[in-house]
C-alpha positions as CSV (number, residue, x, y, z in Angstrom):
1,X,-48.6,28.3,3.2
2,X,-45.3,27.9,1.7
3,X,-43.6,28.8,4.7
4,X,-45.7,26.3,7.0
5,X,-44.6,23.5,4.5
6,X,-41.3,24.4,4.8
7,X,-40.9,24.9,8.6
8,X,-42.6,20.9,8.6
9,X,-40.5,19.3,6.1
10,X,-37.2,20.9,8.1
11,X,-38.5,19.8,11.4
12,X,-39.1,16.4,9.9
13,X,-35.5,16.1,8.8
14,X,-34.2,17.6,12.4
15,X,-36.3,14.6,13.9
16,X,-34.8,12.0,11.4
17,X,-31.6,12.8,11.7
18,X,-31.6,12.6,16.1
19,X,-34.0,9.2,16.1
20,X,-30.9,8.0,13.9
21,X,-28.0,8.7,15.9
22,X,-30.1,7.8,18.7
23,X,-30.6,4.6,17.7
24,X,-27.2,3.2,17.2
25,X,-26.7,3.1,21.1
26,X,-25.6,-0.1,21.3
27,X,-27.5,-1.7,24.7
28,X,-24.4,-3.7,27.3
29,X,-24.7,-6.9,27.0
30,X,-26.7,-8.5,30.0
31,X,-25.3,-12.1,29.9
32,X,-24.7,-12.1,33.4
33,X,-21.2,-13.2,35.7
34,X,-20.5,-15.7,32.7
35,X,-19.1,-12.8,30.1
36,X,-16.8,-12.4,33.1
37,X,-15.4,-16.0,33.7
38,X,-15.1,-15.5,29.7
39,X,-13.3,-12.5,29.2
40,X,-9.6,-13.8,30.7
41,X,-7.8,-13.0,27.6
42,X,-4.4,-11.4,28.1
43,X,-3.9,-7.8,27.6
44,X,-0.8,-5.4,26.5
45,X,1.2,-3.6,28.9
46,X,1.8,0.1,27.5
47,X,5.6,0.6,26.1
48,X,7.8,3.4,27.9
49,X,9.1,5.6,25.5
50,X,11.1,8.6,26.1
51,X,11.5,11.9,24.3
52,X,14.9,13.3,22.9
53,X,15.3,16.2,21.1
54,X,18.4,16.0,18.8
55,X,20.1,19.5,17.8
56,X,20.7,20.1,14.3
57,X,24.5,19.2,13.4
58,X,26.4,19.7,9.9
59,X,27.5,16.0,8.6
60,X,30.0,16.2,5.7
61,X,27.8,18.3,3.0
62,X,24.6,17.4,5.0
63,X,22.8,19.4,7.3
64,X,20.6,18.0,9.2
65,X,18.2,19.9,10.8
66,X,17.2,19.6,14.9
67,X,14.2,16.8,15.4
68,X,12.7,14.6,17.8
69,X,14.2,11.2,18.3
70,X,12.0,8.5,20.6
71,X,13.8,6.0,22.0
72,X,11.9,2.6,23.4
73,X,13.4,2.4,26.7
74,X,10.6,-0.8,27.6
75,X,8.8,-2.8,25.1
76,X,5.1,-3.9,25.6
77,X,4.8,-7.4,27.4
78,X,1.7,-9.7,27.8
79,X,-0.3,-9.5,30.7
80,X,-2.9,-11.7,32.7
């Protein structure tokens, strides 16, 4: 009996728990070709960035080890 008792209350939680994250779907919004006309706002344009790896060198009494250095070759812009 114990065992029947059991198996229900862990099936109940297994149910619970999936009708939760089932139910935070969100549903798309159905407003239509006016979200459209709406939705003109500008966007970013990605940056290009490129990688340079920088050997380690001996400054003075400083050693600096060998490290990546990124250097922003084009900045993002505004886009329409």
């Amino acid at each position: 009996m114990k065992r029947i008792i059991k198996n229900i209350w862990v099936m109940t939680i297994i149910i619970l728990l999936c009708s939760c994250t089932l139910a935070r779907k969100s549903k798309p919004d159905q407003s239509g070709s006016n979200s459209k006309l709406e939705n003109k706002s500008p966007s970013l344009t990605l940056p290009k960035v490129r990688k340079v790896w920088v050997p380690e060198k001996i400054e003075g009494d400083k050693y600096i080890e060998g490290h990546w250095m990124w250097v922003l070759e084009r900045t993002t812009t505004w886009s329409q």
